[in-house]
C-alpha positions in Angstrom: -48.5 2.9 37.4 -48.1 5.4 34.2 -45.0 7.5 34.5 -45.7 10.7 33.1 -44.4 14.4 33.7 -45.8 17.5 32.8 -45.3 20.4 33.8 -48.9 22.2 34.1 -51.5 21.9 36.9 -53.5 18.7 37.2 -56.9 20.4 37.6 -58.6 23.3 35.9 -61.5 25.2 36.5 -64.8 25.0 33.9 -64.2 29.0 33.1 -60.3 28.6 32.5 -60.0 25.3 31.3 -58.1 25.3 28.0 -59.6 25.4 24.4 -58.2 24.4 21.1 -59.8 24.1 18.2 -57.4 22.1 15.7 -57.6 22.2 12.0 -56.1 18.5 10.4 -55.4 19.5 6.4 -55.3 16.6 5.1 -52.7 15.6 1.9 -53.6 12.6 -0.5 -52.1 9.5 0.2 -52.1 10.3 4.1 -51.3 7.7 6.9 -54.5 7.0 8.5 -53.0 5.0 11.9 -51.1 8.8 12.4 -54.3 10.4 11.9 -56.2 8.5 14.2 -54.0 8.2 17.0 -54.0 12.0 16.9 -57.5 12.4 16.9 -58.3 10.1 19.4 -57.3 11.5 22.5 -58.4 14.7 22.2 -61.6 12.5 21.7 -60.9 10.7 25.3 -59.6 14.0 27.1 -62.7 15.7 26.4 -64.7 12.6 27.5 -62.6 12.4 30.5 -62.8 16.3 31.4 -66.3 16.1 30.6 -66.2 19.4 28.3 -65.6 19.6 24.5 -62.1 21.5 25.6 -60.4 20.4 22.3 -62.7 20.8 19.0 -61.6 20.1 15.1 -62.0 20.2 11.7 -60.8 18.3 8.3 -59.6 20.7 5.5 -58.2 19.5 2.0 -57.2 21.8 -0.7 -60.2 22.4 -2.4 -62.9 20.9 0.1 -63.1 17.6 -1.3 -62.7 14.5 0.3 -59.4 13.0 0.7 -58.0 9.2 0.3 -55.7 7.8 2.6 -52.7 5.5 1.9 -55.0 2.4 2.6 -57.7 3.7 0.0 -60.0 5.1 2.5 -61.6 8.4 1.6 -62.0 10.6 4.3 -64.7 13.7 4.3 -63.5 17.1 5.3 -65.3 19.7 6.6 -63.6 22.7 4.6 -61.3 24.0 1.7 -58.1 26.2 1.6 -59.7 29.0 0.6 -62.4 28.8 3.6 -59.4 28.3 6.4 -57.3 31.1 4.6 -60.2 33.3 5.6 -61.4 31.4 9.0 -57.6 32.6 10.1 -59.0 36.2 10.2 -62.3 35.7 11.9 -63.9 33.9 14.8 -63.1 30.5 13.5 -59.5 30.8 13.6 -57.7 27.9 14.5 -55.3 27.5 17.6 -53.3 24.7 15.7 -52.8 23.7 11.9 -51.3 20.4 11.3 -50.7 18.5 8.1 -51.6 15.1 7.7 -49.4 13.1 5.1 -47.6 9.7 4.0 -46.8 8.3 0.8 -45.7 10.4 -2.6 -45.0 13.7 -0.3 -41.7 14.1 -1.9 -44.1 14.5 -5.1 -46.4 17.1 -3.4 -45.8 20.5 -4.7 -48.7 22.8 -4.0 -47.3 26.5 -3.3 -50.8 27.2 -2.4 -50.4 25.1 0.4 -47.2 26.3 1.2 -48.0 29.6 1.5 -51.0 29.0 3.5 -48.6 27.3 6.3 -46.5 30.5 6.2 -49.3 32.4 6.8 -50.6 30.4 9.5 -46.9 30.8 11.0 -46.9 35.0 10.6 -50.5 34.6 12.4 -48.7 33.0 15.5 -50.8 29.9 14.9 -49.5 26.9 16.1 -48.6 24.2 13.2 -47.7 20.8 13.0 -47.1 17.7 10.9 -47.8 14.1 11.1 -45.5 11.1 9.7 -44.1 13.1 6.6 -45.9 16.4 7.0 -42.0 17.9 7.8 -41.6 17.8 3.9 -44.7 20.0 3.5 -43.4 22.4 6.5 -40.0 22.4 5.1 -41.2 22.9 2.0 -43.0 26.0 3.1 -39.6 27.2 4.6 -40.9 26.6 8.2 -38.0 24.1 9.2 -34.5 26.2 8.9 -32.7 26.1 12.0 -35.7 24.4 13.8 -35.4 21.0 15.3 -38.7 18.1 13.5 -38.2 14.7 13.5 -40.1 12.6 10.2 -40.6 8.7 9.8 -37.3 6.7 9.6 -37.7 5.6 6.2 -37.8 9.2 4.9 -35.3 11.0 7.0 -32.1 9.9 4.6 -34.4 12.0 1.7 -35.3 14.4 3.7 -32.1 15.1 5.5 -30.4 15.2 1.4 -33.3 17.7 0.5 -33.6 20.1 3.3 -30.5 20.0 5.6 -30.8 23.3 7.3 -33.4 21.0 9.0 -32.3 19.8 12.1 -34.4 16.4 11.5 -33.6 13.7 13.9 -35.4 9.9 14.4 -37.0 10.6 17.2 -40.5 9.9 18.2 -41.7 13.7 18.4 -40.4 17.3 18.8 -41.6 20.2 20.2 -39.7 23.3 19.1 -41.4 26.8 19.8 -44.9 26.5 17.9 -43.6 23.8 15.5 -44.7 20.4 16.5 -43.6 17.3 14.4 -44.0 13.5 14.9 -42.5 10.8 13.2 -46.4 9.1 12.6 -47.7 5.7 13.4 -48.6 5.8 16.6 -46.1 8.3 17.5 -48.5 10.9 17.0 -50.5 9.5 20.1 -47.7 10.7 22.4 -47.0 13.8 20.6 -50.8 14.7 21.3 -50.4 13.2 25.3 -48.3 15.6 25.2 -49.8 18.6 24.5 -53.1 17.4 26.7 -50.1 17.3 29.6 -49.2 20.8 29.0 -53.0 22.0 28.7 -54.6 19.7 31.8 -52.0 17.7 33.1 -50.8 14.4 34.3 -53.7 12.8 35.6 -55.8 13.8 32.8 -53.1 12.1 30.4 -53.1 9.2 32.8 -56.8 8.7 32.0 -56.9 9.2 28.6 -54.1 6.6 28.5 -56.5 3.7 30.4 -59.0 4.9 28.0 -56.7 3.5 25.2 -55.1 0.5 26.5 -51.6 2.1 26.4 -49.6 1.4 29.8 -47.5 5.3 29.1 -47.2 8.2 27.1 -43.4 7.6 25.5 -41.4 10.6 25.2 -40.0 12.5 22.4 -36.5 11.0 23.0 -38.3 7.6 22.6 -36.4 5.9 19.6 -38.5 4.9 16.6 -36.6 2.1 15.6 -36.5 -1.0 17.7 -32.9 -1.9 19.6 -30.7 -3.5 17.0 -30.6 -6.1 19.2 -34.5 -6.6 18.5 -34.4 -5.9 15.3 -31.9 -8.4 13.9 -31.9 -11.2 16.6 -28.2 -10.4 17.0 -27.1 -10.1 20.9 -23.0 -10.2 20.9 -22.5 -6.4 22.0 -19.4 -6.6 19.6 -21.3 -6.8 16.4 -23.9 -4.3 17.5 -21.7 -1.6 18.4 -19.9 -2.6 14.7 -23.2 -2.1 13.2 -23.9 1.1 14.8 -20.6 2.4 13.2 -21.1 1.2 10.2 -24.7 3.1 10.0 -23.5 6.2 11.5 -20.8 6.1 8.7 -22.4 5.6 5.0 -21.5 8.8 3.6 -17.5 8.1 4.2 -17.2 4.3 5.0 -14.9 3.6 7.7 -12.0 0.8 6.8 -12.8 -2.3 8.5 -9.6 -1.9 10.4 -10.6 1.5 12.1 -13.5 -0.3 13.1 -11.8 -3.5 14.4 -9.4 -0.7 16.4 -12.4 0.9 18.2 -14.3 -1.9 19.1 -11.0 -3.6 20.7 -11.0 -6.3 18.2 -8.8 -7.4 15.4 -9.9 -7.7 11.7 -9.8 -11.7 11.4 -12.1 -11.6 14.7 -14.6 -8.9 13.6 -14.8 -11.1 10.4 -15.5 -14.5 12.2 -18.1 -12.8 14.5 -19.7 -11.6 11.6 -19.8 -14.7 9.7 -21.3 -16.2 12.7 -24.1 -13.9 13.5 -24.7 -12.1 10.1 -24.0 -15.0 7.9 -21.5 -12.9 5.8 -18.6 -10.7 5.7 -18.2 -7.2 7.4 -17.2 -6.1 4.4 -20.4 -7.5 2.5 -23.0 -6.5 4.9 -21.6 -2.8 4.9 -22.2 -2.5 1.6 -25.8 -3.8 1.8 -26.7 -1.3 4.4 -25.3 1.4 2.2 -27.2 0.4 -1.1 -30.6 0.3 1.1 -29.8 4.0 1.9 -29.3 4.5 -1.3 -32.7 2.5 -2.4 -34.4 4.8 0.1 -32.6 7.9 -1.6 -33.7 6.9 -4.8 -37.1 6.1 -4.1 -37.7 9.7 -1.3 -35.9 12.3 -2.8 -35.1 14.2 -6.4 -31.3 13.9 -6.1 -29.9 12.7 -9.2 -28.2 8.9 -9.2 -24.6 10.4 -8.8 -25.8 12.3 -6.0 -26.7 9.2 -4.3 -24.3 7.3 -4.8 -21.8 9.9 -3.6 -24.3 10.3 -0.2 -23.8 6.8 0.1 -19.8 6.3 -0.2 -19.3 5.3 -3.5 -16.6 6.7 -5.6 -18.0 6.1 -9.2 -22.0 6.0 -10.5 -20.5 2.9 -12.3 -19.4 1.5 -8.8 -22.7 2.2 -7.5 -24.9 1.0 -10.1 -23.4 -2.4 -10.6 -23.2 -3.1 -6.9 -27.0 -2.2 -6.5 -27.7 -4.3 -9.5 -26.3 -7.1 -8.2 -28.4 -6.7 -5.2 -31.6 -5.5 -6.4 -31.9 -7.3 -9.4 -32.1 -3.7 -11.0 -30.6 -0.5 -12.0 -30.6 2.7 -9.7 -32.2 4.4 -13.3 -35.0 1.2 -13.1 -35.4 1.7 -9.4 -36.2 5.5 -10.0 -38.2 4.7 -13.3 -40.4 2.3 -11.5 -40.8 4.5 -8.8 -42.6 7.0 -10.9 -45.1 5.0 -12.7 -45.5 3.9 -9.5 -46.6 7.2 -8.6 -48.2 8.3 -11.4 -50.8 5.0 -11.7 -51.6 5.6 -8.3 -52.9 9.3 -9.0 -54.7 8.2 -11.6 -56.2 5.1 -9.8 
């Protein structure tokens, strides 16, 4: 039996029924599984309400078609230009949401950007899938409001715009601004909002319609359980962990840590050797530099900036730790980064 709540009634009338008409603007290098799993039940809920009570359209920048992150190039229906002037006639969207993925640190188009203020000032509804925050952010939509974005890019994004308030979770809903952390997170995002328009049993539907057993809520973690993630079950060593990646900025002495899980040093450091197959000490660090990898790789701060958002006291420090790792310099890391990005444009 799906547990769902929502808070609007269940059944609506043919005349009153709810009507959106959604514009997706799509952004090169998009996710496609966050696309899709957006699209898709608004597909099902009309099916199941037996009315077209959701419509769409694709829109790129200059109405051309658009590849995604797997290579597939997806037509659109319309250009910026054409929805710039669709938001003052009869085609004006109810929602605007930006699909993205890959390279959207890179994306600087302040035509786009001042298209999503405008579709803000208009009242329109606007949203972002995966990494669309950076675009909304960008755009100067995200001060003070609460978005969520993918876990990979939220140490970038929380370093580039931190009047943010960006979180891991699944999906947020905050006023008109609707985020969701892509992959198939965007499915519940959309459940949701076919919840608030028709209800639970509609939602119910389109979920037997897609083989899921529930729609997950925005609380929903993105991450699996440490536990699951790293095959490690001594509740000891997972709360350790947790403090450890709760604490990269300022590294906690492995003492203070010992002190709040109720253990003493020597013990934290056998358990660890047990289940991690090395020292506190040396897995703290690791987890540090794959911030910092992340960092480097998601956001424009410069290496010193890194390595200070990731506790190290020196760029020296830093760099010969994550060369002894990596096999590589943070400067190498960045370089190949973006020629990386650059044959990828050109491809």
């Amino acid at each position: 039996m799906l547990a769902v709540r929502f808070g609007r009634k269940a059944q609506l009338t043919r005349d009153d029924a709810v009507r959106r008409l959604i514009v997706f603007f799509m952004v090169p290098d998009f996710t496609m599984i966050a696309f899709a799993t957006a699209l898709e039940p608004l597909r099902a809920a009309n099916r199941m309400l037996g009315h077209n009570r959701y419509r769409w359209r694709l829109a790129s920048i200059d109405g051309r078609p658009v590849r995604a992150s797997n290579g597939v190039e997806c037509t659109v229906d319309t250009s910026l230009d054409d929805e710039r002037r669709n938001l003052a006639g009869s085609n004006r969207p109810s929602m605007v949401i930006v699909c993205s993925g890959l390279n959207i640190e890179n994306y600087h188009q302040k035509s786009v950007f001042g298209f999503l203020r405008e579709v803000n000032s208009r009242r329109v509804a606007i949203g972002g899938l995966c990494t669309g925050a950076y675009a909304l952010a960008r755009a100067g939509l995200l001060s003070g409001r609460r978005c969520v974005i993918h876990w990979e890019n939220l140490p970038g994004f929380a370093e580039a715009f931190p009047t943010a308030n960006a979180s891991a979770d699944l999906f947020e809903v905050d006023h008109n601004i609707y985020t969701c952390a892509g992959g198939t997170a965007a499915l519940d995002m959309m459940l949701q909002l076919i919840g608030d328009d028709f209800g639970e049993s509609v939602v119910n539907r389109v979920c037997e319609q897609l083989l899921t057993d529930r729609a997950r809520g925005p609380g929903d973690r993105q991450r699996l359980p440490l536990r699951a993630r790293l095959g490690v079950h001594n509740p000891k060593v997972l709360t350790t962990i947790e403090l450890m990646e709760a604490n990269l900025a300022e590294p906690l002495p492995l003492v203070d840590i010992a002190n709040h899980v109720g253990l003493s040093r020597r013990q934290i450091e056998r358990l660890f050797e047990k289940e991690m197959g090395r020292a506190p000490a040396r897995y703290y660090l690791e987890i540090r530099l794959d911030r910092a990898r992340h960092l480097l790789m998601q956001s424009s701060l410069s290496v010193i900036e890194v390595a200070v958002a990731c506790g190290f006291v020196s760029a020296s420090h830093f760099a010969k730790c994550y060369r002894e790792l990596y096999a590589r310099s943070p400067q190498q890391e960045r370089g190949e980064r973006k020629q990386l990005v650059f044959l990828d444009k050109d491809a």
